[in-house]
N, C-alpha and C positions, 0 to 999 in steps of 0.2 A: 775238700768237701765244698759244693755248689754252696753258697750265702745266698738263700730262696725270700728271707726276709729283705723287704723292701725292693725285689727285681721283679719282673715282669714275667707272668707264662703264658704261653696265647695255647691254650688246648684245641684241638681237634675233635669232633664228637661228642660235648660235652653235654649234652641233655641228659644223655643215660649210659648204666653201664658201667665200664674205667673210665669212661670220660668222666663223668658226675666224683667217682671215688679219685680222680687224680685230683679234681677242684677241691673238693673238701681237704685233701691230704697236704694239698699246697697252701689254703689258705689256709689252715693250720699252723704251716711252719712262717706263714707272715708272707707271703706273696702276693701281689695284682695277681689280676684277671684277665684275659683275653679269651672267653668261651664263644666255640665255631659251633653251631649242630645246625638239626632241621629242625627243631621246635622252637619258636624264638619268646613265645608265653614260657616253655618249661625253663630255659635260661633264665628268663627275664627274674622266674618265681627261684631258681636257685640264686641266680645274684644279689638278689634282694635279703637271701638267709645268710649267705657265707657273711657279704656286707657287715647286717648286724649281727653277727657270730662274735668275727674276727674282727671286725674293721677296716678290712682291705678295698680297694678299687675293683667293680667287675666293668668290665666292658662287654658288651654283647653283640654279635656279628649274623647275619643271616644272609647267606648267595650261595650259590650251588657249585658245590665242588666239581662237578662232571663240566661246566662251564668252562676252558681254559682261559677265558678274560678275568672269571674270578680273584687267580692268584694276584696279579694284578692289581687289583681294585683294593682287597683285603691290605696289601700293601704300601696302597696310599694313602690312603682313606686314614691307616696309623701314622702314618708318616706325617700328614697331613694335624694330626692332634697332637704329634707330639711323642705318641706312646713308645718308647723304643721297647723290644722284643728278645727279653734276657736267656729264656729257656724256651723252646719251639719242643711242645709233645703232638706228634703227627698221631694221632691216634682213631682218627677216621678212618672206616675202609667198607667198603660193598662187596659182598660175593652173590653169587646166584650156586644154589646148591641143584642136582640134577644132570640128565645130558647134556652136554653141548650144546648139542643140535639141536636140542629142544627148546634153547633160550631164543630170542628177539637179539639179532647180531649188537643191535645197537645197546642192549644194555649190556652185554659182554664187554663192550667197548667202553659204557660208561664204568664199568668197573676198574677197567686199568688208568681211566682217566681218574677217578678218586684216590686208587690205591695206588698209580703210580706218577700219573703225569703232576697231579695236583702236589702230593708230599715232596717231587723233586722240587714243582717249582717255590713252593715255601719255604726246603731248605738253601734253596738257594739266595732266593730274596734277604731270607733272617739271618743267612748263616756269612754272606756277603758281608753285613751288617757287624753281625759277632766280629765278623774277621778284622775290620773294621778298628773296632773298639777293643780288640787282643781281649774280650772273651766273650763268653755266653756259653751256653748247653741246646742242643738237639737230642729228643728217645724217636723213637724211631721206633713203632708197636709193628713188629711182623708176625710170627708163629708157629709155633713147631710144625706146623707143617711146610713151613719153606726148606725143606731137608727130603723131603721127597716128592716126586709128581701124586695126584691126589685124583682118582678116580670118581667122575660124579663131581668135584670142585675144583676141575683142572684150572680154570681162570685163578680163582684166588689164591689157587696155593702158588702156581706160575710167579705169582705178584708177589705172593710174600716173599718165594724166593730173587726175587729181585730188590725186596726191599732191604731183606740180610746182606747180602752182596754191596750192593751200595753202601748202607749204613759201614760194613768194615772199611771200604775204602777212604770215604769218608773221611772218618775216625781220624787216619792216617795220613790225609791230606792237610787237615786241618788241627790236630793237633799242638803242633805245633806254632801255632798261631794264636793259641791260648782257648780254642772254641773244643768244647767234647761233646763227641759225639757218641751215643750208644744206641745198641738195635735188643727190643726187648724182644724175646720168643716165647708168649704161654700157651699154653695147653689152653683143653677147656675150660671157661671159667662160668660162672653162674651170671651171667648177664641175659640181654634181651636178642642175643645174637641168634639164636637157633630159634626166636619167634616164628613162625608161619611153616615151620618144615616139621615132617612126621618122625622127630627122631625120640630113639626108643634107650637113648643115655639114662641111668639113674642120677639121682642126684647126687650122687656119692662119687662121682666120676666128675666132678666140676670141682675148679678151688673157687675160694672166695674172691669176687672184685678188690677186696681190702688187703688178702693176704697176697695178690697179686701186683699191686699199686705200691705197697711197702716196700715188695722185695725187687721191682725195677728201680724203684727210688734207692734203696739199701744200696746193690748193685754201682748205679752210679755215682752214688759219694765214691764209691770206694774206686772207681776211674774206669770199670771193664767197659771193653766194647760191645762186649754180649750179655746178655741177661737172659735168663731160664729161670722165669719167677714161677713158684708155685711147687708142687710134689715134687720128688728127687724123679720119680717113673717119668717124667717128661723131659728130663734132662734126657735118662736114660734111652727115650725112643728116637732123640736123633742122633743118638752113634749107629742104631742099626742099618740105618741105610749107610753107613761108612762100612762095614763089614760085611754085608748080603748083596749079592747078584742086584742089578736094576733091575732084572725084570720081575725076582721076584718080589721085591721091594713094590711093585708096580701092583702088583698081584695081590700082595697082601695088604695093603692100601684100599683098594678096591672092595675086598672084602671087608673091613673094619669099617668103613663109609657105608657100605649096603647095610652092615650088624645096624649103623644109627641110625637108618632108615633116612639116608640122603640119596639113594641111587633114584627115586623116583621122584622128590621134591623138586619142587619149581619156584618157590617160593624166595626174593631178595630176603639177604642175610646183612642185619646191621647197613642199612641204608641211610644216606647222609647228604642230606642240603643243607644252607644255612644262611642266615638275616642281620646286619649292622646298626646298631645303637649302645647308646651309651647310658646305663641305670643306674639314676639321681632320686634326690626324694621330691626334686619339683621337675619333673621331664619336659625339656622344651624340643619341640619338634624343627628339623630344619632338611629342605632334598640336600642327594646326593647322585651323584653319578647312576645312570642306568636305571633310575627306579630305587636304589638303595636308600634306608631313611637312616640318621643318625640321633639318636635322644641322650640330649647333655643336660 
């Protein structure tokens, strides 16, 4: 089992969402801080809570994932204080829901840049590191729909299928080296992800952010590579594309996405930038690199 108390997690997306229910669940069990998002007020106001909750360290980061100088930066900028990086949850990611061809090429682009160029090169930075020091932990948030092509969210499902693939080999790479690695896949959950799109899900079709965050954390005490947190029915939907034709696969996909009323949305899903400082009860301001500011 991971020893969370007294080690470091640096989250990804943590304003809202699983990001916010991973923060809470961690500093629960006695973990620092390391929170990535695009709001760096709403971090600043969750590091401030979990702080005096729990009593743990937050740190707080703001630069833009779509940036590839970013990884970079984020990785000195820690290196540079000190903080070393025990548990890496990638848990940022961008889609654009809709046609193709209907999006701005460039924000397609910046979606593989979030969802996949930015999460490799954090595991690689962190995971370096882990390797390093013979341990540490990597989650790795993809989604059931990295098990089939996704008509109307061809980019992001593309990416999470990239992210599962990775994450296994990963796993297997580095294992042995004392660092674990796992790739979580949920279903729908009830966060702020389907904001701005016309979809027509009940809410009875969502799990909860909390029953979701348990059950990848459950998962990984227990050493798997893959995690399907949430209803057994989502476990269940990706054997189907292992036993049906691709194309119907393709088809029926297509149609379940038009049912949530994404065949016509245009709207970014779970979009993510993000700000570096460090929240104290007497914050001293000092530059950084590029514009970046740091509060110790």
């Amino acid at each position: 089992m991971f020893i969370y108390k007294g080690s470091t997690a640096l989250i990804t997306g943590a304003s809202k969402g699983l990001g916010v229910t991973f923060a809470e669940e961690l500093a629960r069990r006695g973990a620092d801080l390391v929170l990535v998002a695009r709001s760096k007020d709403a971090l600043q106001t969750l590091a401030a809570r979990l702080t005096a909750q729990y009593g743990v360290k937050c740190c707080v980061i703001a630069a833009d994932l779509a940036n590839p100088r970013t990884i970079d930066d984020i990785y000195a900028e820690l290196s540079e204080t000190g903080v070393p990086v025990d548990l890496l949850i990638n848990n940022a990611g961008l889609g654009l829901s809709g046609r193709f061809l209907d999006h701005d090429h460039s924000k397609e682009q910046a979606s593989i840049q979030v969802n996949v160029q930015a999460l490799v090169g954090l595991s690689h930075r962190f995971g370096r590191a882990m390797s390093a020091r013979g341990r540490g932990g990597i989650i790795n948030i993809a989604s059931n729909s990295a098990f089939q092509p996704l008509p109307y969210m061809a980019t992001y499902a593309a990416s999470k299928a990239f992210v599962l693939h990775f994450g296994e080999a990963l796993q297997h790479e580095l294992s042995p080296r004392g660092v674990r690695v796992m790739t979580a896949c949920p279903g729908p959950t009830a966060t702020s992800f389907f904001e701005g799109t016309p979809t027509t899900m009940s809410d009875r079709s969502f799990d909860t952010p909390e029953m979701v965050v348990r059950g990848i954390l459950r998962a990984f005490d227990q050493g798997k590579a893959v995690a399907y947190p949430g209803r057994s029915s989502v476990r269940f939907a990706t054997w189907l594309p292992r036993l049906l034709p691709r194309s119907l696969i393709v088809r029926l996909a297509a149609i379940a996405t038009g049912k949530m009323g994404l065949a016509s949305a245009k709207a970014n899903l779970q979009p993510v930038v993000v700000n570096i400082g460090q929240v104290r009860s007497t914050p001293v301001k000092t530059p950084h690199r590029d514009g970046h500011q740091q509060t110790c």
